[in-house]
Residue, then its C-alpha position, 0 to 999 in steps of 0.5 A: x305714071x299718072x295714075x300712080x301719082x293720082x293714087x298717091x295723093x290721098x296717101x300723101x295728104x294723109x301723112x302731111x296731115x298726120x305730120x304736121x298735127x304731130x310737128x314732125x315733119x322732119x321725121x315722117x320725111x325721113x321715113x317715107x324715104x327710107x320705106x321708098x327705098x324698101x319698097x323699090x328694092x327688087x325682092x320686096x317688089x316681087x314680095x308685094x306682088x306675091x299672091x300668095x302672102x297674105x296682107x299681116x304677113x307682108x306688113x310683118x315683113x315690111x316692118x321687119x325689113x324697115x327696122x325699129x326706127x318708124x313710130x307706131x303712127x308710122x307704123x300703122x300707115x304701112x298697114x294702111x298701104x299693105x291692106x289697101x295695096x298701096x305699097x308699090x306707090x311709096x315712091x309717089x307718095x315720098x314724092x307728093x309729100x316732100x312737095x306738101x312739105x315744102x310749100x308748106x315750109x316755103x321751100x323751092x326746089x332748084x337745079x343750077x347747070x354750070x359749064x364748070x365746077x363752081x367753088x364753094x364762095x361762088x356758089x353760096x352767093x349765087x345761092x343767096x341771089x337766087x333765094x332774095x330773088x325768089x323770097x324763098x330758101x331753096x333746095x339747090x342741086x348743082x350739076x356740071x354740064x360741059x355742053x352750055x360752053x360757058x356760063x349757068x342754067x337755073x331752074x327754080x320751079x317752071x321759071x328757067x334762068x339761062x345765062x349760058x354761052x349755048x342758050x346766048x348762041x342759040x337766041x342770035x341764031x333765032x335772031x338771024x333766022x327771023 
């Protein structure tokens, strides 16, 4: 998994670069996503592993599956994976540029757990607490988890924010230990 990301980098910077030179950032990650999709779908995996298709005929299939949807900058970056045999890290590469893409637009990604479903005004303001905290707007992904009993456990980067009945019971259990 290491090695994969380290080959990504370079692919991803570039297309950060070809994205923000064109003010299209919004787009590119659109498309990156859409051609992760294709090159993790099983056929096209078995496809690109496939010796025996040579590298114009694989980047006319790609092309072909992604549809008309990719620029001509777009484009060639798929020619540029396929000759460099690169299309197997996509995933990777989606993965470091949407990271560029929000450091650069000062976004955070976030992760809140809560023991209960929360409603929509509730979570709007805990969202609005969140962002003046960390003088960031952020991608929020909210999930339901019955085991911290009661409460919330936000993530926003590494710094974790455990406000659960669990995370409370497990620290006086420390406590009592010590």
């Amino acid at each position: 998994m290491a090695e994969n990301v380290t080959i990504a980098r370079p692919y991803a910077e570039a297309a950060f670069q070809l994205a923000s030179a064109g003010n299209a950032l919004g787009p590119w990650s659109e498309a990156l996503d859409q051609l992760s999709a294709i090159a993790t779908d099983p056929q096209m995996r078995d496809c690109i592993t496939d010796p025996k298709l040579q590298p114009e005929q694989l980047a006319g299939l790609f092309l072909d599956v992604a549809g008309t949807g990719l620029t001509a900058e777009q484009q060639n970056y798929v020619r540029v994976l396929v000759d460099n045999e690169r299309l197997q890290v996509l995933p990777e590469i989606r993965d470091l540029f949407v990271a560029l893409k929000n450091e650069h637009e000062g976004v955070k990604e976030a992760s809140i757990a809560s023991a209960f479903p929360m409603d929509d005004s509730t979570l709007k303001t805990l969202i609005a607490d969140l962002e003046a905290r960390f003088k960031a707007k952020l991608n929020v992904t909210v999930s339901v988890d019955p085991e911290l009993i009661g409460g919330v456990k936000i993530a926003v980067g590494d710094e974790v924010i455990d406000a659960s009945v669990r995370g409370k019971l497990a620290n006086m259990a420390a406590a009592l230990k010590n």
